[in-house]
Structures are given as structure tokens and as C-alpha cells.
Residue, then its C-alpha position, 0 to 999 in steps of 0.5 A: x517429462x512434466x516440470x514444474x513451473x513456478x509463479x502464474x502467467x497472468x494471460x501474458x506473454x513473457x515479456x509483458x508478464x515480466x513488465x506487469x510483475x516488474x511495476x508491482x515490485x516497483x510499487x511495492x518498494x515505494x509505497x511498501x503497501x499496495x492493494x491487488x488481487x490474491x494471485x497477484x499479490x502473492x507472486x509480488x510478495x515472493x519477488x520483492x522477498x528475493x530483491x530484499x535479500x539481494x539488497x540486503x547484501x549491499x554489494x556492487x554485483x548485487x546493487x546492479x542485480x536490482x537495478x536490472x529488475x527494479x528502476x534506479x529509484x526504486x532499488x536505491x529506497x531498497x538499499x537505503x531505507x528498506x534493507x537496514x530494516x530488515x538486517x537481523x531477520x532472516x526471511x518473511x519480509x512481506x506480509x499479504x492480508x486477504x481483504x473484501x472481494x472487488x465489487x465489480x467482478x468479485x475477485x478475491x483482493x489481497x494487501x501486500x505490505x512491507x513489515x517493520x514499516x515506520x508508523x503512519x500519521x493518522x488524524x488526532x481524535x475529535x475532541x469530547x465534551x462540551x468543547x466539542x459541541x460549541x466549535x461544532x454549533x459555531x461552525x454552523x451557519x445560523x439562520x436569521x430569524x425574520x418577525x412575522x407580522x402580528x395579525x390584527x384583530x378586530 
């Protein structure tokens, strides 16, 4: 009889299939934004989305449970800092974001990221106006202007 089986096999066996989804989950709960392939993406965002309730219940059982999934560091930033993040809501942790095609084999490539996540510092504007114009034509190294000898005329 025909069952059917969820998630993607990637072309790997069950152990390094389980290896390669364990270090995109991994990735995810420390960066909480990672770039990778749509498939990819999708079957990382569903397993960080049951860790993330796991963690949420914050007991021993469950804090073993991730352990046993994730690497101590990764499952101790879940129960610390990610978790308490997502206390009032009750599912849809992740967000996926189809982007631009890979060059290099046109792989349709996706963005997985954590939601709620703390704002990222981004460089302050250039300034305008005049101001700008000056640091900028100071910044410039100025080129010596040498005299040319006059010709004579006769």
C-alpha cells in the first residue's frame, strides 16, 4: 500500500540527510536568517517551526529533546533568546522569501528568517548638501599643478 512520506531526500541517504537537515537548523537558530535553495528552505523552516514549539515549553524532557537535535549552543539561543520571543503566538515562526535564481545552475533560491527578529544596524545615511561635497573633494588627493616653461619667442 502507497504511504505517504514527508519532506524531500535531497539524494541522501538517512543519515547524512539527517546531518545536512540538522546544520541547516542549526544555522538558522544562529543566524536566524539564511539563504538556500526553495526546497531546501522549506523542509528548514518546518523543522526549526516544531523545535521552536518544543522550546517554547521550556521543560527538561523537551530542553533534552533539542539537544538531541540541535548542538547545545544552538538549543540553549532557542531557549533563551528565541522562544520568549515567540510566547503569545501560536505557530508560523518562519518566514521564506523566494529571491533571485543562483547564477550558476539557475536554482530557484529562497531566504529563510526567523520573525520578531531584533532590528539590524544599518549604516547611517550619506549626509547632503554642501557639507557632503567638501569632506568628499577633501578626501580626494589633489594633484600638483607643475608650470610650463613659457616659449620664447623671437
Amino acid at each position: 500500500m502507497y504511504k505517504r512520506i514527508k519532506g524531500k531526500k535531497f539524494s541522501r541517504k538517512t543519515d547524512q540527510r539527517r546531518a545536512f537537515m540538522k546544520s541547516l537548523a542549526v544555522n538558522l537558530v544562529m543566524q536566524e536568517k539564511i539563504r538556500t535553495t526553495k526546497i531546501r528552505a522549506c523542509q528548514a523552516a518546518s523543522m526549526v517551526e516544531k523545535l521552536i514549539t518544543k522550546a517554547k515549553k521550556g521543560d527538561l524532557a523537551s530542553r533534552r529533546a533539542l539537544v538531541s537535535v540541535l548542538n547545545p549552543a544552538a538549543a540553549e539561543k532557542l531557549v533563551k533568546s528565541i522562544a520568549p520571543r515567540f510566547k503569545d503566538r501560536v505557530g508560523g515562526y518562519t518566514r521564506v522569501i523566494k529571491i533571485a535564481p543562483r547564477f550558476g545552475d539557475g536554482a530557484p533560491m529562497a531566504m529563510v528568517e526567523l520573525l520578531d527578529r531584533p532590528a539590524e544596524k544599518t549604516p547611517a545615511a550619506p549626509e547632503s548638501g554642501k557639507k557632503a561635497e567638501k569632506k568628499n573633494k577633501a578626501e580626494k588627493p589633489k594633484k600638483e599643478k607643475t608650470a610650463k616653461p613659457k616659449k620664447e619667442e623671437k
